[in-house]
C-alpha positions in Angstrom: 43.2 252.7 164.9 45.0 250.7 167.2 46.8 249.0 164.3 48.2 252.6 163.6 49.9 253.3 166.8 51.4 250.1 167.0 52.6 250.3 163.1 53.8 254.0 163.8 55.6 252.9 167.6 57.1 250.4 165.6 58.7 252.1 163.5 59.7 255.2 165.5 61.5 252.3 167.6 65.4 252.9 167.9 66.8 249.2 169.0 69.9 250.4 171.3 71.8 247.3 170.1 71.9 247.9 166.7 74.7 249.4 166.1 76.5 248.3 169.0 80.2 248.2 168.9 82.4 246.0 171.3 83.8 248.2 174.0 87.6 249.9 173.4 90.1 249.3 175.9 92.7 251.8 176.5 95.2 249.1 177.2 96.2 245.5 177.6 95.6 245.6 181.5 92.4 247.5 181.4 91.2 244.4 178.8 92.3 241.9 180.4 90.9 243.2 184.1 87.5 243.7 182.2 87.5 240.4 179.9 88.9 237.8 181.5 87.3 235.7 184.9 88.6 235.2 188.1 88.4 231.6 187.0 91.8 232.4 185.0 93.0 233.4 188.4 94.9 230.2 190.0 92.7 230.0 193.3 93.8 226.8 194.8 95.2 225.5 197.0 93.4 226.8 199.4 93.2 226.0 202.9 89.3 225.0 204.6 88.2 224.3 208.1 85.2 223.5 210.1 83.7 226.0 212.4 84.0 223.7 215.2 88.1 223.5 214.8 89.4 224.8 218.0 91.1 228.2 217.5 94.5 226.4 218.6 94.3 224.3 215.9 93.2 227.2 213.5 96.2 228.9 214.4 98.8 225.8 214.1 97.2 225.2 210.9 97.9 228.5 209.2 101.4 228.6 210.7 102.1 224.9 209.3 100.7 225.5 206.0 102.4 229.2 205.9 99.0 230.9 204.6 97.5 233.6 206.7 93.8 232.5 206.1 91.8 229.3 206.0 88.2 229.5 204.4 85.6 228.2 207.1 83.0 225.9 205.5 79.8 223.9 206.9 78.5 221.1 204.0 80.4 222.6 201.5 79.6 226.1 201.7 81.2 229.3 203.1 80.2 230.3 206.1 83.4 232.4 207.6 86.9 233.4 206.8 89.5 233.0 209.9 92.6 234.4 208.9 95.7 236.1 210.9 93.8 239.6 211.7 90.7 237.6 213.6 93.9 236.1 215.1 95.9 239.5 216.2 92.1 241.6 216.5 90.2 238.8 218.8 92.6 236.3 219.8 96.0 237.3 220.6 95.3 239.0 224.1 93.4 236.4 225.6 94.7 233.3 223.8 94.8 231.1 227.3 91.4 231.5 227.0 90.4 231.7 223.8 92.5 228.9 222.9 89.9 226.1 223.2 87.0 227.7 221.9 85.9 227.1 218.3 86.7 229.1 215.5 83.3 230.2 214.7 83.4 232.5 217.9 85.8 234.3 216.6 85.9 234.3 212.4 84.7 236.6 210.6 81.3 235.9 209.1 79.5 236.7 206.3 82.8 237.3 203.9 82.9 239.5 201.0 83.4 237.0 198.0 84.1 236.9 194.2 81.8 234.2 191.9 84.6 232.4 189.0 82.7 233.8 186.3 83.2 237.5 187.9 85.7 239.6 186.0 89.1 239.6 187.4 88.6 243.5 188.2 85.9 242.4 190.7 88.6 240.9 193.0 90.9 243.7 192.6 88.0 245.8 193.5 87.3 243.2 196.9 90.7 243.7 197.7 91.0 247.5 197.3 88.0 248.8 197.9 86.9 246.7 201.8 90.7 246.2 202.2 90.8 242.4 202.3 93.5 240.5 201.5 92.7 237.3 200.6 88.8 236.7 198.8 87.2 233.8 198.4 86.1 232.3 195.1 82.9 230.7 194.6 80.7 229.0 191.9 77.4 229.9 191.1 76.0 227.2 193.7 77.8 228.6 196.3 80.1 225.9 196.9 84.0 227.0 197.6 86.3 226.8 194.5 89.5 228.4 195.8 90.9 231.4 197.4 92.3 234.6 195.7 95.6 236.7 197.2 97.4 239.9 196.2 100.5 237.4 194.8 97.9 235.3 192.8 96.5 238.2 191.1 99.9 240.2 190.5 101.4 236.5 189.1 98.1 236.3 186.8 98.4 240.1 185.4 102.5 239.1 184.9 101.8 236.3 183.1 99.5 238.4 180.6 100.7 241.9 180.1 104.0 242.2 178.4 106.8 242.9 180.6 
């Protein structure tokens, strides 16, 4: 008997992939934000500090470099984002004092992030949806790849979607 109800739940079965047909995009931008990685997205350079980097330097180095965020990584892993809003938000009014102190005081921690294998959509999403700027890029072990901005994903979608 049990032979029986496994024969007949076998073949009342309906596999859910059987007939299943590649998604349709309704256009070339919609495709290419689903399809392709935010590994296609050029990421570097990018700019990295330490957490112990004084915010003085911090600051000096984003104005030197003309970026408005470095990526703030321990051993090879992110651990913080300080960029020219943790500046303006937590630093400007009391620089004198703040001046000296290490960045990790003042960074923001636990960033929102993007993996390379992500779609490219998932950094638009970052950016729109928690209203960050610049998202960092990571690989599946965590370790720092590169740094995607608003004028390295508009250059990408250029560069694919006929003009």
């Amino acid at each position: 008997m049990a032979d029986e109800y496994s024969k007949s739940a076998r073949d009342e079965f309906d596999d859910p992939l059987e007939d299943f047909a590649p998604r349709k995009h309704r256009n070339t931008l919609e495709k290419i934000l689903a399809e392709e990685t935010v590994a296609a997205v050029q990421s570097r350079p990018y700019t990295s500090i330490s957490p112990d980097t004084t915010v003085e330097q911090a600051i000096k180095l984003l104005a030197v470099r003309d970026v408005a965020c470095a990526l703030v990584e321990e051993e090879g892993k992110l651990v913080g984002v300080f960029s020219d809003r943790d500046t303006l938000n937590k630093v400007a009014l009391e620089y004198e004092t703040m001046k000296h102190r290490p960045v990790r005081d003042v960074m923001t921690t636990d960033p929102v992030y993007v993996h390379e294998s992500d779609s490219s959509a998932a950094a638009l999403c970052v950016m729109a949806v928690m209203g960050h700027r610049h998202v960092p890029v990571l690989d599946r072990d965590h370790k720092i790849l590169g740094i995607v901005t608003p004028q390295r994903i508009t250059s990408f979608l250029l560069d694919r979607v006929d003009a």
